[in-house]
N, C-alpha and C positions, 0 to 999 in steps of 0.2 A: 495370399493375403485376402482377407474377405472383402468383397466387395463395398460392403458397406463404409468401409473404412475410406473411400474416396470422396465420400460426402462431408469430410472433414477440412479438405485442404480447399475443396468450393468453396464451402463457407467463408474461410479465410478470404478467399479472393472477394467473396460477394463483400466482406465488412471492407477492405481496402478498396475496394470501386466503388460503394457509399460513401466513405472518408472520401477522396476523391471529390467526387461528384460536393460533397458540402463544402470541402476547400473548394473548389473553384468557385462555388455560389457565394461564396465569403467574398470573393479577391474580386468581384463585380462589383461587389458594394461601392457607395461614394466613401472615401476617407474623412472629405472633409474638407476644412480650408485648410489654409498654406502652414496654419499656424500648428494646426491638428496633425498636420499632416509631417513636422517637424517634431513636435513631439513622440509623437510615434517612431519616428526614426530615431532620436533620439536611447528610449527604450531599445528597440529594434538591435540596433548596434554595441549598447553595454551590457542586452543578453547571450546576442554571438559570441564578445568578447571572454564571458565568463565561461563558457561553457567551452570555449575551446582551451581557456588555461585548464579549464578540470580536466579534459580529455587526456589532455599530455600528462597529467599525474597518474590520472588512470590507465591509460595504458602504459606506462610504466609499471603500475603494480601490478595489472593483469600477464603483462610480459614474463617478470620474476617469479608469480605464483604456476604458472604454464609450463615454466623451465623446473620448478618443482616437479608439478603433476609428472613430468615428462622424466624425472629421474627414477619417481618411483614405481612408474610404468614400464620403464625400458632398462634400468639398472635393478631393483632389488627386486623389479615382477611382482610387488602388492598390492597393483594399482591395473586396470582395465586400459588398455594399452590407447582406446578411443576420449580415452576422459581430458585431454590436456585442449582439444580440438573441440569438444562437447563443452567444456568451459568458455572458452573466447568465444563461440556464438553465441551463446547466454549472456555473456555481457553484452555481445556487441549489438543485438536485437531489443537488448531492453533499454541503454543507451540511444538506442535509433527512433522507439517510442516514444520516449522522453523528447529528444531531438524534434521529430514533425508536431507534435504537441506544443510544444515551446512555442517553434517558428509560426505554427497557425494562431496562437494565442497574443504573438506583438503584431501580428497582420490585423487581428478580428478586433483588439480594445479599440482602437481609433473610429473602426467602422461602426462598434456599436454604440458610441457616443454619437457617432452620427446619425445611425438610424432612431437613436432616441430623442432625436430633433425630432422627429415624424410623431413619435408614439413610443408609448408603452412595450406594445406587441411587439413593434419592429426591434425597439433593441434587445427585447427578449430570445425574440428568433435566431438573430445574427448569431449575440452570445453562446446562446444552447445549442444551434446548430454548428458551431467550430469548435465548442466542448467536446460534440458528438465527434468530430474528428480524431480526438486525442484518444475514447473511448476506443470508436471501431479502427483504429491503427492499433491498439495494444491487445485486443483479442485477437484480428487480424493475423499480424506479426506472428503473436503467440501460438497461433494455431497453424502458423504454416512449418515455421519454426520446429514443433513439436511433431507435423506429420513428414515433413525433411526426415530428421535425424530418424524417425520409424521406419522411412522407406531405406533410408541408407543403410541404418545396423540390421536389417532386416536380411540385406542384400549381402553383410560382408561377414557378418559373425558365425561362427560357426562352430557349436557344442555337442557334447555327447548324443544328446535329445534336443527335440523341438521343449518339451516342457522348460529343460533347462537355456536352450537357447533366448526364450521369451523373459527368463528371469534378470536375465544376464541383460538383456536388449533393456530394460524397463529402469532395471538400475543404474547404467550406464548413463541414459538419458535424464538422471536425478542429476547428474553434475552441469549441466546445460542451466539448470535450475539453479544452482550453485551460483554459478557466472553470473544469470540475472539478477538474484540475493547480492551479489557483492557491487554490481555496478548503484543499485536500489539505492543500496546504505550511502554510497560517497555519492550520490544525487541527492538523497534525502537530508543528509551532513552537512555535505555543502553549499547546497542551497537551502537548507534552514536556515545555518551561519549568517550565507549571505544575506537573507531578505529581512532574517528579527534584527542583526546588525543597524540597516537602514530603518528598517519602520521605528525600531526603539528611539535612535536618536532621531530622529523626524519627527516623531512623537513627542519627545523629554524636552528637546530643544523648540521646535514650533509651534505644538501646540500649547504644551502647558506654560514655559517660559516667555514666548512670545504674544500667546493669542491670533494663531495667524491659522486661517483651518485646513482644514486635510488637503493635500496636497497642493497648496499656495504652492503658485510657482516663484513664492521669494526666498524658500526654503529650499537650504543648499542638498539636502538629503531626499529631493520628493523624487527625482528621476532614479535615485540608486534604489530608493523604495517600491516606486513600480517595476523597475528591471528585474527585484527580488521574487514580484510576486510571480514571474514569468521561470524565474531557475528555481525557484525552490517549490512553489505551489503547484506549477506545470509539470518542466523538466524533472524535477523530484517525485511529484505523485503518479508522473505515469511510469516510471519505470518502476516505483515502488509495486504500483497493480499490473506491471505485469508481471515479476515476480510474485506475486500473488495468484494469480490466473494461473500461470505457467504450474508453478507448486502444486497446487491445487489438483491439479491433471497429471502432474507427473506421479507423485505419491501414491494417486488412486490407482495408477496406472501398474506400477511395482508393486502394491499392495494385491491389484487383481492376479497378477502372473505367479504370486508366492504362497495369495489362498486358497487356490484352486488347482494347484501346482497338483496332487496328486490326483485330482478329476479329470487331465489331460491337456493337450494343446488346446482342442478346440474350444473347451470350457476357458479355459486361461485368455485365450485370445478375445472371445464374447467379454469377461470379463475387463481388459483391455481396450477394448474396442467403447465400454459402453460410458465410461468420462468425454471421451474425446465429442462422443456423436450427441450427448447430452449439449456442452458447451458450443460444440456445432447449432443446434437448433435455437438454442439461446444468442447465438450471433443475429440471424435471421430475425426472430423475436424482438430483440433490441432494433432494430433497424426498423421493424413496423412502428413502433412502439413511440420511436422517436419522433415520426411526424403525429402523434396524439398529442406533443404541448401546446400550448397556447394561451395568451389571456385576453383579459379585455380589458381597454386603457379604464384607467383610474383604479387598477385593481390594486388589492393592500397588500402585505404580508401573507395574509393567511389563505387568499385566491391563489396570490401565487404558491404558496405550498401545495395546495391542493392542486393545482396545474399541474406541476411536479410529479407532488404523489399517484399524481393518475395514469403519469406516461409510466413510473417506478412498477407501481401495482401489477396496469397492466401486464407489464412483463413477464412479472415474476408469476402470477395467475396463469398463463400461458403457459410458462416455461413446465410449472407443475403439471398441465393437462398433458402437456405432450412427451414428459419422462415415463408416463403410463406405455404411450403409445413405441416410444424408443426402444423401452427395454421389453417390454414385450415382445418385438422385433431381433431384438438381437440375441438375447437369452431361452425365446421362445416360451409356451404359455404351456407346453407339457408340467412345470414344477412348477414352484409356490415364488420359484425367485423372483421372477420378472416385476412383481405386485411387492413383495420385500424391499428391494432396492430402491422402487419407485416409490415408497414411504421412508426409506433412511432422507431420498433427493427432499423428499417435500418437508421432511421436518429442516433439514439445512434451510431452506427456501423461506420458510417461516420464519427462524430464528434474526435470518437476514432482516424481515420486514420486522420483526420487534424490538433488533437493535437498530435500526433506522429509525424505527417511530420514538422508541426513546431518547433517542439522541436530541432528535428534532424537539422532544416535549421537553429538554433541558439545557435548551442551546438555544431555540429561537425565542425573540422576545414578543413572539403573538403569546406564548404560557408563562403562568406564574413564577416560575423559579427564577428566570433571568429578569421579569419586570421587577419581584423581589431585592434580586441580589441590583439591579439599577437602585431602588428605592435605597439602599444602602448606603448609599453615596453621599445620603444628608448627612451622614457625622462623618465622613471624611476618607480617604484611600483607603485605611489600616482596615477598616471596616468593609469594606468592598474587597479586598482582599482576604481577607476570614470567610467571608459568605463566599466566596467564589473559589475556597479550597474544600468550604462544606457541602454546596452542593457536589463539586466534581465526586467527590466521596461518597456522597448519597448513590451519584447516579449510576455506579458502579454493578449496583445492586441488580436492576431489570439485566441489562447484557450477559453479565454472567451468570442469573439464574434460568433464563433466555440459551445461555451455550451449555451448562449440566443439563436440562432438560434436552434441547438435542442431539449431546452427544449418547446419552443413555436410551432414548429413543430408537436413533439411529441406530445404534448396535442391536436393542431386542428386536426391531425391523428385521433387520439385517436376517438375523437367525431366527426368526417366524417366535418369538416370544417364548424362545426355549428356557425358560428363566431356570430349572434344576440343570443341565447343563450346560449356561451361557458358559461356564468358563472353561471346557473341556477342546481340546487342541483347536478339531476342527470350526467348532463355533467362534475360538477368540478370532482365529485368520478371517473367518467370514464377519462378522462382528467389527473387526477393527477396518475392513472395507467399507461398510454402511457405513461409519464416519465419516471414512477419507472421501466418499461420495456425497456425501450431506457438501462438504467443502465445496465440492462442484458444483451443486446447486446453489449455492449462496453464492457461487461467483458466474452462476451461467449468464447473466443476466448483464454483467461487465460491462455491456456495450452503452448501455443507457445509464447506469449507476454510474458509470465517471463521466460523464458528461453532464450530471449536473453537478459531479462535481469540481471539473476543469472548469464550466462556465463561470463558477464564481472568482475567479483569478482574471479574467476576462474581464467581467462586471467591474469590478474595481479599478482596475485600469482604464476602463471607459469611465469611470468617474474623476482619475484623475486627468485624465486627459482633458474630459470638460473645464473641472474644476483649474489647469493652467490655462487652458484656449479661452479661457471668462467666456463662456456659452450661456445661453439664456438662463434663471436661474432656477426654472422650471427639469433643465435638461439634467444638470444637478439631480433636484429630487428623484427623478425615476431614475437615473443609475442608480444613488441610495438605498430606491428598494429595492432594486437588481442584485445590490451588492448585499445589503442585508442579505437578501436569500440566498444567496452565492455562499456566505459564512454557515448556514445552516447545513445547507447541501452538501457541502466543506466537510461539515463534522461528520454528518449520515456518513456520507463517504469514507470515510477514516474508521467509521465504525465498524462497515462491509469488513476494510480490509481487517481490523485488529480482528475483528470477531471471526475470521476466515482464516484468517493464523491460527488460532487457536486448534479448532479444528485441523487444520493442517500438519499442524508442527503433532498433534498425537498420531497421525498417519507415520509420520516421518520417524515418531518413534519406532512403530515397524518396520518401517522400511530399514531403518538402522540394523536393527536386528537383521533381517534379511542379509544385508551387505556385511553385517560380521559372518552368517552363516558360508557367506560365497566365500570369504577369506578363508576360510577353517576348509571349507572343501579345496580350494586353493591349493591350500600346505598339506592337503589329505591327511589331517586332523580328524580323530572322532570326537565324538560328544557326549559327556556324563549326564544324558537325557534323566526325563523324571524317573524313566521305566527300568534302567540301564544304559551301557555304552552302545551309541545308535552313528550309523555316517552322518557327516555334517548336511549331504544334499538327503538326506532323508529325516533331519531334525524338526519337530515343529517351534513356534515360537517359546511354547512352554518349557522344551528340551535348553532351548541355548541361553533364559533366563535363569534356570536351575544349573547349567555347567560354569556360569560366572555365579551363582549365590546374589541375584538382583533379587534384595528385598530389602523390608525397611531396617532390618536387624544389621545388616553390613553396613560398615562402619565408611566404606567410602563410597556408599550412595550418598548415604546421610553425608557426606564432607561434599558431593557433588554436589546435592539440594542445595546446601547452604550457598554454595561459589555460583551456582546458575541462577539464586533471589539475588546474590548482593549484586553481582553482572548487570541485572537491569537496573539497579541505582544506580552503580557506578558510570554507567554509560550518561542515564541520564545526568548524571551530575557532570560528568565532563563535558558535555553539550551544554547543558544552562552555562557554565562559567566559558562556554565559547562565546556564545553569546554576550556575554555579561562584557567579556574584554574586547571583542569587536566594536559590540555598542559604545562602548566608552569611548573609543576612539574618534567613531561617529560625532558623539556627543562635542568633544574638544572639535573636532574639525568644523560642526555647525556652528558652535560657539566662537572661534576663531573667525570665520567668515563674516559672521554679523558684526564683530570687534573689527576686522582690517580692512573689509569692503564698504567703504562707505557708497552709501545710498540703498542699499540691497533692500531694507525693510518698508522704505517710500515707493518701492520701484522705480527708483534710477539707476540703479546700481544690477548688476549680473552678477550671478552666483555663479560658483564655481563647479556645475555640475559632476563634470570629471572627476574631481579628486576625490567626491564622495562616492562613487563608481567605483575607485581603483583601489580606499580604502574597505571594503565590502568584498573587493574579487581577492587581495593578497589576504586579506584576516579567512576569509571560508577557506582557501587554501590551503594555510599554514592550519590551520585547525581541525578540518573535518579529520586529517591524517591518523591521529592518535585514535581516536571512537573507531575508526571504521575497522582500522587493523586490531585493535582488540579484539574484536569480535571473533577474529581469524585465526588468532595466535590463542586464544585461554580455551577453546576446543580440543586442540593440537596437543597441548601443555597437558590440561585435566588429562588426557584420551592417554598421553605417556609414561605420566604421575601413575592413575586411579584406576587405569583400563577402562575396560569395557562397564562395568557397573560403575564406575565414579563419571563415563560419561551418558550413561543414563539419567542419573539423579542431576546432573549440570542439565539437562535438557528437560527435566520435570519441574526443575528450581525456577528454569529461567521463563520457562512456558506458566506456571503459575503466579510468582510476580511482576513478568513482563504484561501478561495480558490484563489483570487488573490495571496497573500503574499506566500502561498506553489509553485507556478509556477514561480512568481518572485526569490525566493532564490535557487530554484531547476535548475531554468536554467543560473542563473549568474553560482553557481557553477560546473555546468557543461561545460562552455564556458569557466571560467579561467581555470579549469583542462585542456581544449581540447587545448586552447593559448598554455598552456607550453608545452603542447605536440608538436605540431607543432613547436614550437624553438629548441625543440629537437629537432626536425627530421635533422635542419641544417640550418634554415630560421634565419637571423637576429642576425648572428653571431652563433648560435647554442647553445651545452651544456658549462656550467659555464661561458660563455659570459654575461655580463652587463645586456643582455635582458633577457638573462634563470633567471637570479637570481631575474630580476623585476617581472616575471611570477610566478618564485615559492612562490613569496611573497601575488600574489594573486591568487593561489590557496590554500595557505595555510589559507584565506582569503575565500576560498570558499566552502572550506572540511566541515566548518561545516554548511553553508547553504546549501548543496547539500547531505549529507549523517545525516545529525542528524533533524536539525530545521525544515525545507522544507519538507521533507516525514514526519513525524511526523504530518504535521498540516494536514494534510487528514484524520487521525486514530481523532486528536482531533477532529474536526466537524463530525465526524460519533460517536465518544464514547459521545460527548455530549450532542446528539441525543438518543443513547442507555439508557445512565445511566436516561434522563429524560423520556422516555418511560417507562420503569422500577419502575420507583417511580411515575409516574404518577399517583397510587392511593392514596401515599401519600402527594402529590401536592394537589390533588381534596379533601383528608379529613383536610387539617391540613394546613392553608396559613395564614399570615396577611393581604394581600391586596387584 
């Protein structure tokens, strides 16, 4: 194993011993008084609560699907005998992200409501420095994780050849990724569920029916509302990136082993070798990076973005200088590669910073389209609602012209601008690398990218927390704009990851292919290559597209396309109506309390915290179930149906309308969130003005495209890339069409 490759699993430790190190610096902080300091407990105890019912569901279904993997590895032999074990750590590490995230996140709100008694800065710090935790555990994790399972299958697997042994080892480690994909979805599910549930009727009920402001503690819904923002904002977005992360490195990783498969191990292994040390260096990176935040008290919206943008920039500036120097290192400077790849990295790198800045230029209410879609609000909801389905649509436009510019880049990078024959065997394997590598770039950088955007889940929970403990009403404000920028961060953040699917999930389309090829060699199948009948270990990607007929003219790609668009509505839509039925419940039980509890709205009275807690944990439950296993089973189905080409075109369907529709909902909902914000502050009449209450109706209108549906569909177009990689030998033995 080359040496180099040791500089991988450091890293991993150096991001867990800074996590570390900023958890502890957190858990110094003062909490608070007696009162802050109950409320926080409060939260504290109905996020453990939830996250351990979800647990027991999920392993349950991780259980059943494992006893699968395990049949079809040890009974019918169409399955990689390491894959049932490669699964349940993928879950059980992206689950454990999620997990220290959470817990650092119901520890740090209380403190940074208390350090924003001091200052600006100080609650700044707290917040963004126990973000930084959630971050560098999930690259961490990820990267130790990924250099484990390399040293093990490295150790135990044993093929004809080293070339093919490294293909075998690359693919295997794609179902690890799987595992993290699936635990993602029923975090991201379940805790959408849970937390739109609460905020919608905490919303519907207190604010607009009542007039009582954001997290009154005489609203029975405000603790199930901050526990939400903790499972579903937290616990849900870190496991979602680090299956993203994970992805990202796995794909590039089987993509290197299979394109350079006839240029030898050592090429294969360089190849191999140069995702992992890329996102190595980007751990480090993040971690400098992170002590560059900072502001200065009385700073607004748009300092603190730029405070932000500066710790982001830097990074990813760095990260670019030094994938020059990486792969130069590992590939060596005799060929033109070293310098090729390190421009596929930096176009990924870039793309990331122009779906970030777009985001932010459509989400935050320092720019015109959210101060716009506020102004909207003078003629009423219906109208603020229009504007905030028309921007999200506009803003569509930059990201994914932002992701065909670097996926097309990256690939002529890739093969030195071979443009008469990019699309000839060897150019597409190398080619469709450059992409899967640009991926890596747009996620090396992970370590500071979630942390500002865990901090904002943070941020608002130090404003509720203020806002029950009646703190001075100064202290208020700056969480406000903590939280403001925390929703921005939010979106940028959601953007990385959609915009990182994308690119991924077209990696993963090779890799797919890959893993059908290992099948066919499997069953010592040939292949009705372009040329002629050629062995399957010796087919290129163009050979095993031509032995299945994958083109537009087959009738069950085209039936695939269609089933992998309508997939990402139907998902989304059965998530909006989880929500919609959670909320309602919500709704009746705030409403019910303010009717039977007399004194609740005076403050003599005590809310029934609890029950809107336990209405929140049984509805994400019962709910997240159906979306998640979809996802699982119409891969399986199509792959049995359609084969092998009707589950290509299910993966081009769903990567095409998944990726727009996840950026659409993601950033409506974060522009009505930032709208009402901005009414707050005092624009257009201000709070419980005509305009607040037409804002809060379309954020409440937004909550669930922006924290449930929308981040969700990046985990589905990568799980359903996963689950068909994984079954792909069962696709290759057992199809009707």
């Amino acid at each position: 194993m080359n040496s180099l490759f040791y500089a991988v699993p450091c890293a991993s430790l150096v991001a867990l011993l800074f996590a570390f190190i900023f958890y502890r610096q957190m858990k110094k902080q003062d909490e608070g008084t007696p009162t802050m300091r109950q409320i926080a407990q409060y939260v504290r105890e109905g996020a453990m609560a939830y996250l351990k019912q979800q647990y027991k569901v999920v392993v349950i279904v991780f259980a059943i699907m494992a006893v699968f993997f395990a049949i079809l590895a040890y009974v019918f032999h169409v399955q990689n005998p390491w894959v049932p074990f490669a699964f349940l750590t993928g879950g059980f590490f992206s689950g454990l992200a999620g997990f220290i995230g959470m817990k650092t996140a119901t520890f740090a709100s209380g403190r940074t409501a208390n350090a924003a008694r001091r200052s600006l800065n100080a609650g700044l710090k707290v917040a963004f420095r126990s973000g930084a935790v959630m971050g560098l555990t999930v690259v961490g994790l990820g990267l130790l994780d990924i250099a484990l399972w390399y040293i093990l299958l490295n150790a135990f697997i044993v093929e004809a050849t080293e070339a093919q042994k490294l293909v075998v080892i690359t693919t295997t480690m794609l179902t690890f990724g799987m595992g993290a994909s699936t635990q993602a979805l029923f975090a991201r599910v379940g805790g959408g569920i849970y937390t739109k549930a609460a905020d919608v009727g905490a919303d519907i009920v207190g604010k607009v029916e009542s007039d009582l402001p954001e997290d009154d503690p005489r609203n029975p819904a405000t603790i199930a509302d901050n526990v939400g923002d903790n499972v579903g904002d937290v616990a849900g977005m870190g496991a979602d990136l680090y299956e993203s992360y994970c992805g990202s490195i796995l794909s590039t990783m089987a993509l290197g082993a299979s394109a350079f498969y006839m240029a030898g191990p050592e090429m294969q292994t360089k190849a191999i070798l140069a995702p992992m040390l890329i996102a190595a260096v980007g751990v480090v990176l993040s971690v400098v990076s992170i002590f560059t935040v900072r502001t200065k008290e009385g700073a607004g919206m748009a300092q603190l973005l730029k405070s932000m943008s500066f710790g982001t920039n830097l990074a990813a500036i760095l990260s670019g200088v030094a994938t020059f120097g990486i792969l130069a290192l590992v590939f060596g400077t005799g060929n033109n590669d070293w310098w090729h790849f390190s421009c596929s990295v930096v176009s990924g790198l870039i793309a990331g910073v122009v779906i970030g800045k777009a985001t932010e230029y459509y989400t935050s209410h320092s720019y015109k389209p959210t101060q716009k879609l506020a102004e909207a609000s003078k003629t009423g909801p219906a109208t603020v609602i229009i504007n905030g389905v028309g921007l999200g649509m506009i803003s569509t436009a930059i990201p994914v012209i932002a992701i065909v510019v670097a996926i097309v880049l990256a690939y002529l990078f890739a093969i030195g601008f071979d443009v008469q024959n990019m699309m000839t065997a060897t150019n597409l394997s190398k080619g469709l690398y450059g992409v899967a590598i640009a991926a890596v770039g747009m996620l090396s950088t992970l370590g500071i990218t979630l942390a500002t955007d865990a901090y904002g889940p943070i941020a608002d929970n130090a404003g509720g927390n203020a806002q029950m403990s009646e703190l001075e009403p100064e202290v208020r404000e700056r969480t406000d704009v903590l939280d403001a920028l925390g929703n921005t961060t939010a979106a940028t953040g959601k953007g990385f990851a959609i915009g990182s699917a994308a690119l991924t999930a077209l990696a993963l389309l090779a890799s797919y292919i890959e893993e059908i090829k290992i099948a066919l060699e499997r069953a010592g199948a040939m292949v009705s290559g372009v040329a002629g009948q050629v062995k399957a270990a010796e087919a290129s990607i163009l050979d095993i597209l031509n032995n299945y007929n994958v083109s537009l003219m087959n009738p069950t790609v085209l039936a695939g396309v269609f089933i992998g668009s309508m997939m990402a509505f139907l998902f989304c839509g059965l998530t909006m109506n989880a929500v919609g039925r959670a909320a309602s419940k919500m709704v009746v039980e705030v409403r019910r309390q303010f009717r039977e509890i007399k004194g609740i709205l005076t403050g003599e009275g005590t809310p029934d915290y609890k029950r809107c807690v336990e209405i929140s944990t049984k509805a994400a439950q019962h709910e997240m179930l159906g979306p998640s296993l979809l996802a699982i089973i119409v891969p399986v189905v199509v792959g049995l149906v359609l084969g092998v080409a009707g589950v290509l075109g299910l993966l081009i369907g769903g990567l095409g309308a998944g990726f727009v529709l996840a950026v659409f909902m993601s950033n409506s909902g974060g522009a009505w969130d930032n709208a009402k914000k901005f009414v707050e502050e005092g624009h257009f009449g201000g709070k419980n003005s005509d305009c607040h209450h037409a804002t809060v109706v379309g954020d409440t209108v937004g909550d669930p495209f922006k924290d449930t549906s929308g981040p969700s569909l990046n985990i589905l177009i990568k799980l359903m890339s996963m689950v068909s990689i994984v079954m792909a030998g069962l696709t290759a033995s057992f199809h009707l069409l």
